[in-house]
C-alpha positions in Angstrom: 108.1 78.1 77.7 109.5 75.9 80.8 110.7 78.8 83.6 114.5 79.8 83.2 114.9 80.0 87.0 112.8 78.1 89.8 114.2 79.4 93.0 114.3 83.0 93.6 113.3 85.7 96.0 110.5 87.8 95.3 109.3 90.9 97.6 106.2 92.6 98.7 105.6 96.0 99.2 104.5 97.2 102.2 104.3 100.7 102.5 102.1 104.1 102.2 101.0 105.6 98.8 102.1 108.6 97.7 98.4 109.6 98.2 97.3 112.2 95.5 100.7 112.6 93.7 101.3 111.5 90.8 104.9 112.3 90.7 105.6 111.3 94.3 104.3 108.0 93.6 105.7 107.1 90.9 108.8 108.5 93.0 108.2 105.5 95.7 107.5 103.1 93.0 111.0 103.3 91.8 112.7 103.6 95.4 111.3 100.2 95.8 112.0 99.0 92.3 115.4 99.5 93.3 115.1 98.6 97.2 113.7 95.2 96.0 116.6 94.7 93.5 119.4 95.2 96.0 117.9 92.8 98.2 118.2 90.1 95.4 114.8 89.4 94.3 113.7 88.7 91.1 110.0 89.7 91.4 108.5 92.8 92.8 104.6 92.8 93.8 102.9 96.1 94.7 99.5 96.3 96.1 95.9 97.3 94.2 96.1 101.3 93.0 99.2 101.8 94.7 99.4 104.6 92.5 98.2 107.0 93.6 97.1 105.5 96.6 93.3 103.3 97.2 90.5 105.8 97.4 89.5 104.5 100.6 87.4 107.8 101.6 85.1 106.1 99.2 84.2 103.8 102.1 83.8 107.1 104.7 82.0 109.9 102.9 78.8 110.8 101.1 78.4 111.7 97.9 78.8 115.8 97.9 82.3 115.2 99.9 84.0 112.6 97.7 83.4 115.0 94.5 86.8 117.3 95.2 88.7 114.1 96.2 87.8 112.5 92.6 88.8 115.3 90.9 92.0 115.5 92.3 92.6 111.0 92.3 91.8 111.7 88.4 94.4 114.2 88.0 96.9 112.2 89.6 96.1 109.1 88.1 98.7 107.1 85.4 98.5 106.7 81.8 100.1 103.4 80.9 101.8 105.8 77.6 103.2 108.4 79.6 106.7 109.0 79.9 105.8 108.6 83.5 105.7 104.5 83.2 108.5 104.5 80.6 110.5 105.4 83.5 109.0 102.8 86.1 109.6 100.5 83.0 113.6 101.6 82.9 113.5 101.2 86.5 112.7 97.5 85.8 115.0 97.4 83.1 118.0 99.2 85.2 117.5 96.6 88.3 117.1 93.1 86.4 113.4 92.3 87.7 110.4 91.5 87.3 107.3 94.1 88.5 104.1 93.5 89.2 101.8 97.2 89.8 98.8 98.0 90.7 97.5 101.8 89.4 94.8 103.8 88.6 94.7 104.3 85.2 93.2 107.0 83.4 92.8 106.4 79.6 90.7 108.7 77.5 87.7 109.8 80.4 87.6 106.9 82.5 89.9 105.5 85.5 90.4 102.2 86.2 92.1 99.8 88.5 94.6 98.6 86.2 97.8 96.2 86.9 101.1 95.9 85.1 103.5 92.8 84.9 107.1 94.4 83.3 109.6 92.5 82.4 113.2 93.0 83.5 114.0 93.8 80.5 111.1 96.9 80.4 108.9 95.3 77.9 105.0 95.1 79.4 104.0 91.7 79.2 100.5 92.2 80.7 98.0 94.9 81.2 95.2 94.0 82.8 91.5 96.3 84.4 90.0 95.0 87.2 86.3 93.9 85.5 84.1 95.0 88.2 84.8 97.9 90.5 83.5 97.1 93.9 80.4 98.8 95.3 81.3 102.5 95.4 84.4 102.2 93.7 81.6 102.5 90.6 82.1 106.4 91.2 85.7 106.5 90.0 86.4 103.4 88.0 84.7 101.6 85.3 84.8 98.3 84.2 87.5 96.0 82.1 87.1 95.2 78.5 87.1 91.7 77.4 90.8 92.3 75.7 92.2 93.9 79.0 91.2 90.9 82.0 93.2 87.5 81.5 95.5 87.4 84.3 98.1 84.6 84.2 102.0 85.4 81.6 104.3 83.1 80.7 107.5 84.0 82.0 111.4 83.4 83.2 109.8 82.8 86.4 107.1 81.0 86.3 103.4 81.6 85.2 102.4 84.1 86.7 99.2 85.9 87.6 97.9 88.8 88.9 94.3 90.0 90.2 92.7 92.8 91.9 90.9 92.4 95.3 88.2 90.9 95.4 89.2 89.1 91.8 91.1 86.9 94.7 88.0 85.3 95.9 86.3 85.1 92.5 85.6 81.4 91.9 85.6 82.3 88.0 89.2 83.7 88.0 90.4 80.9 90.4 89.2 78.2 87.9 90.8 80.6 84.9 94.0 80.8 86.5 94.6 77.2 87.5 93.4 76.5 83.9 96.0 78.7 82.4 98.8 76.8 84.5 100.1 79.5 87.4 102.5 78.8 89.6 103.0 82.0 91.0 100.1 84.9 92.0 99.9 88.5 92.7 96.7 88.7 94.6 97.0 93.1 95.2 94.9 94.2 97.9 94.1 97.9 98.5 93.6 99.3 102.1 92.3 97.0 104.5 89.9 97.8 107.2 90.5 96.1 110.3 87.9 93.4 111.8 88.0 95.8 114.9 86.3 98.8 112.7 83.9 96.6 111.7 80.0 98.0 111.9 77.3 95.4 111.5 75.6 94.9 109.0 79.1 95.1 107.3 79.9 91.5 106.3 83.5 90.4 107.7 84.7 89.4 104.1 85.0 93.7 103.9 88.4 93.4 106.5 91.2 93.2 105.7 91.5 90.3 108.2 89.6 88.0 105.8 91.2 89.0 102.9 94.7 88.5 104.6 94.0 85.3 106.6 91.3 83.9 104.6 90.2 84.5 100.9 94.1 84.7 100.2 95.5 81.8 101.7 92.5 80.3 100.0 93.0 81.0 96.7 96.9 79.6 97.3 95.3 75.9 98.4 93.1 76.2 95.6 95.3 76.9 92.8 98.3 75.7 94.1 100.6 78.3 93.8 102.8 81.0 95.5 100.2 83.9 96.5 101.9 87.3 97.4 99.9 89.6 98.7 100.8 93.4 98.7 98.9 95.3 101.0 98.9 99.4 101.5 99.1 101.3 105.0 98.4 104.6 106.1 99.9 106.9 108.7 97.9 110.0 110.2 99.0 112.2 107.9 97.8 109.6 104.6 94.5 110.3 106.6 94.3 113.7 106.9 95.2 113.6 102.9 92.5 111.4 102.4 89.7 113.2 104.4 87.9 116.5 102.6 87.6 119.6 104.0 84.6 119.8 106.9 84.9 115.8 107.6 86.0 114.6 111.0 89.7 113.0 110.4 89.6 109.1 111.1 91.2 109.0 115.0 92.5 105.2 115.0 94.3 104.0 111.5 96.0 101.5 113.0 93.3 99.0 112.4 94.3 99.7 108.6 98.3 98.0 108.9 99.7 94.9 109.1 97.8 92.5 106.7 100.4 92.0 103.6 101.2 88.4 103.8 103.1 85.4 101.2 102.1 82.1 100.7 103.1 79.0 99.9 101.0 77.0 97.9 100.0 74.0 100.2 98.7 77.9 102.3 101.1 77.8 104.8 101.8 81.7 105.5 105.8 82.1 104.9 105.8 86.0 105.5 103.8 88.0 107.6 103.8 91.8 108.5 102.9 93.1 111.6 100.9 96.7 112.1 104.2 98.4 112.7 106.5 96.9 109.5 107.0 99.1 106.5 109.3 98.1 103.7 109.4 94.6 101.4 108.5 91.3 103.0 110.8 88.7 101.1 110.5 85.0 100.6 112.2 82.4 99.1 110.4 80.7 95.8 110.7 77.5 94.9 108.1 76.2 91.7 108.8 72.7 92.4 107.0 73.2 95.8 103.8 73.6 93.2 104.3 70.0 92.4 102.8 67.7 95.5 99.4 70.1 95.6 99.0 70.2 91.9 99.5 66.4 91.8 96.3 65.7 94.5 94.1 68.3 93.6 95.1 70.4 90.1 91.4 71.6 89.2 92.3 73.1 86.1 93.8 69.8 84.7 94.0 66.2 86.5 91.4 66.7 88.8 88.6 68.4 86.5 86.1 67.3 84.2 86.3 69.6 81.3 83.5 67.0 79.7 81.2 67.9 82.7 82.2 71.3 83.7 83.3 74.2 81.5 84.3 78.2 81.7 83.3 80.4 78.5 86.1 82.7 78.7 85.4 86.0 75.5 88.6 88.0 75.6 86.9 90.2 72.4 86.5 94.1 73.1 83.7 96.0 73.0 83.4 98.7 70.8 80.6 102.0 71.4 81.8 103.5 67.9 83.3 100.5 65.8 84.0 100.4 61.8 84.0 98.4 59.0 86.7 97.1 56.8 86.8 97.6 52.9 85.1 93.8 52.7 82.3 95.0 55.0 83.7 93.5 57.8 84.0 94.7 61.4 87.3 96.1 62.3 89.0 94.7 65.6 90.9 97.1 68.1 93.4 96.2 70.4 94.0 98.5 74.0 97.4 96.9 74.4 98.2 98.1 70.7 96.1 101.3 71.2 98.6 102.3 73.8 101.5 101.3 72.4 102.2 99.0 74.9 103.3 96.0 72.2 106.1 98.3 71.3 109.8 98.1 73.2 110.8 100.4 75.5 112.5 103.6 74.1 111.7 102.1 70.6 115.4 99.7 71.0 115.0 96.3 70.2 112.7 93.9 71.9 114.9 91.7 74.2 111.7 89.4 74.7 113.5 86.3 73.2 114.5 83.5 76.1 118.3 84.9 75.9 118.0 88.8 76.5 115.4 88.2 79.6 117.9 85.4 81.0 120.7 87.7 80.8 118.4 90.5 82.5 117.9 88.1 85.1 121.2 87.6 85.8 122.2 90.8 85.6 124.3 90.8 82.8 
C-alpha cells in the first residue's frame, strides 16, 4: 500500500535505560511515547535493548563477575505477551504514533535482542530477534529463528525497517532491505564505546564513532533511505549499576554519549546529539527525498541484476521438538502466533485496515 502521509516528523531517543528494571523501563519507554507525541511526530525509534538497558559489562568483566548481572538482566527482561507491552502498546495507541523498540526479550529460557514496530493504533506489525548476538553477547542472547528476522513493514509511513547493530553493516540485510522497498530505517544501536577508550587490538568498527559516523551513514547511501539511529547513554550512577560487586567502577563514561544521529538518504547527517544532550532528536521526513538516490543507484531494483546476483532468503522456523499432522505431514509453528502477537490489542477490533490507522494518525 502507497504511504498515507510522506512528510512527518519522527524522533529519536536519546537517553539512559532504566538499567535493571523492568518496571522503570518500561516506565521511560512510555514518558517518551508520550514526549515524542506532543512534539508532533509520527514515529518514535528507541535504541537496541533499551529495555532494560545494553549489557555493556559484557564488554568489561570476566566470566565469574558477569554471572549475578545475567541473572538479574534475565529477570528484568520483557515478554512480548505480558501485560507489561500491552501497556507500551496503549501508550502507542493513546498518542497516535508509530514505535519502533528495541528489548531484551525473554521467551520460554532464552533472551534475545528483540525489536518491535507498533502501530498507532497498538497492533504489532513486526517482531523481529537480532540473528546473531555479537561476540559475548552469546552469554545472554541466542539467536533469531528464520520466522522472527525480516526487517522491512509496509506502513502509513512508509516502508519501514528496523535492525540491530551490527545488522546495520550487514551487506546481506542491506541488499534485503533495499529489495523489500524501504524508505525509512531504524538502525538501534546499543551503548557505544568511544574511539578515545579504544585498546588495540580492538578494531575501530567496535566505537561507537564508526557506527555513528560511518557504518550508519553508510547504510543510508546504500539503501537510500531515512536512517535513524537511537543510541543509549549512561551517567555515573548507570555505571555503578552496571559494574558487580569487587569490580573497579568505569572512571570516564563520557566517551559512551553523544553518537545518536538521523539521516537523510543521499547521508547527509540532519540531526546530531552532542555528549551532553538527553531527550528526542527530531527531524523532518520527507519520502520523496528517496526518489533522486533510488533513481541512480536502487540496488535492490534498477540498478541490480537479479539474473546474475541473487539472495536465498528462508523465513521457515526451526523446530527442536516438531509434530506431525493427521496426513503425516509436518506441522508449522508460528512465534508471532505463539505469542499472540497476531491478535488486537485488548482483544477490540483490529483497526489495521488503511482507514482506522489514518485516523490514528491524525489523531482522530
Amino acid at each position: 500500500m502507497p504511504p498515507t502521509l510522506t512528510k512527518y516528523k519522527a524522533a529519536v531517543v536519546v537517553a539512559e535505560p532504566g538499567w535493571f528494571d523492568l518496571d522503570l523501563s518500561v516506565q521511560k519507554t512510555i514518558h517518551w511515547i508520550k514526549e515524542a507525541s506532543k512534539s508532533g511526530c509520527k514515529l518514535v525509534a528507541f535504541p537496541e535493548t533499551w529495555i532494560p538497558g545494553y549489557p555493556y559489562w559484557l564488554w568489561k568483566v570476566n566470566y565469574l563477575e558477569s554471572l549475578p548481572l545475567i541473572k538479574a538482566y534475565r529477570e528484568n527482561s520483557l515478554k512480548v505477551d505480558s501485560e507489561l507491552m500491552r501497556s507500551i502498546r496503549r501508550a502507542a495507541r493513546e498518542n497516535h504514533i508509530y514505535v519502533s523498540l528495541g528489548f531484551s526479550e525473554i521467551d520460554l529460557a532464552t533472551c534475545y535482542l528483540a525489536q518491535v514496530l507498533i502501530a498507532p493504533n497498538g497492533d504489532v506489525i513486526n517482531h523481529r530477534r537480532k540473528i546473531k548476538p555479537t561476540h559475548v553477547e552469546k552469554l545472554v542472547f541466542g539467536d533469531g529463528t528464520g520466522d522472527s528476522f525480516m526487517s522491512v513493514s509496509d506502513t502509513q509511513i512508509g516502508r519501514l525497517g528496523q535492525l540491530n547493530c551490527w545488522e546495520n553493516f550487514s551487506p546481506f540485510f542491506k541488499s534485503l532491505n533495499a529489495a523489500c522497498g524501504e524508505q525509512i530505517h531504524v538502525a538501534a544501536w546499543p551503548l557505544g564505546p568511544g574511539e578515545g577508550s579504544r585498546k588495540d587490538p580492538d578494531p575501530k568498527t567496535n566505537t561507537g564513532d564508526a557506527w555513528a559516523d560511518q557504518i550508519t551513514p553508510a547504510y543510508a547511501m546504500e539503501t537510500c533511505t531515512w536512517t535513524l539511529a537511537p543510541f543509549q547513554i549512561i551517567s555515573k550512577e548507570g555505571a555503578k549499576k552496571n559494574t558487580p560487586p569487587g569490580v573497579e567502577v568505569e572512571a570516564n563514561i563520557d566517551h559512551y554519549n553523544g553518537f545518536s544521529r538521523i539521516y537523510a538518504p543521499d547521508g547527509t547527517c540532519v540531526a546530531k546529539a552532542d555528549k551532553d544532550f538527553e531527550g528526542l532528536l527530531v527531524a523532518d521526513i520527507d519520502l520523496n527525498e528517496t526518489h533522486l538516490p533510488k533513481a541512480i543507484n536502487d540496488f535492490g531494483g534498477a540498478y541490480m541484476r537479479s539474473d546474475l546476483i541473487r539472495l536465498l532468503v528462508d523465513t521457515r522456523r526451526k523446530e527442536l521438538v516438531t509434530e506431525t499432522g493427521p496426513d503425516g505431514s509436518i506441522l508449522a509453528y508460528s512465534t508471532r502466533e505463539r505469542l499472540g502477537l497476531h491478535l488486537p490489542l485488548d482483544g477490540s477490533e483490529s483497526k489495521n485496515e488503511e482507514a482506522g490507522l489514518v485516523s490514528a494518525l491524525k489523531g482522530v
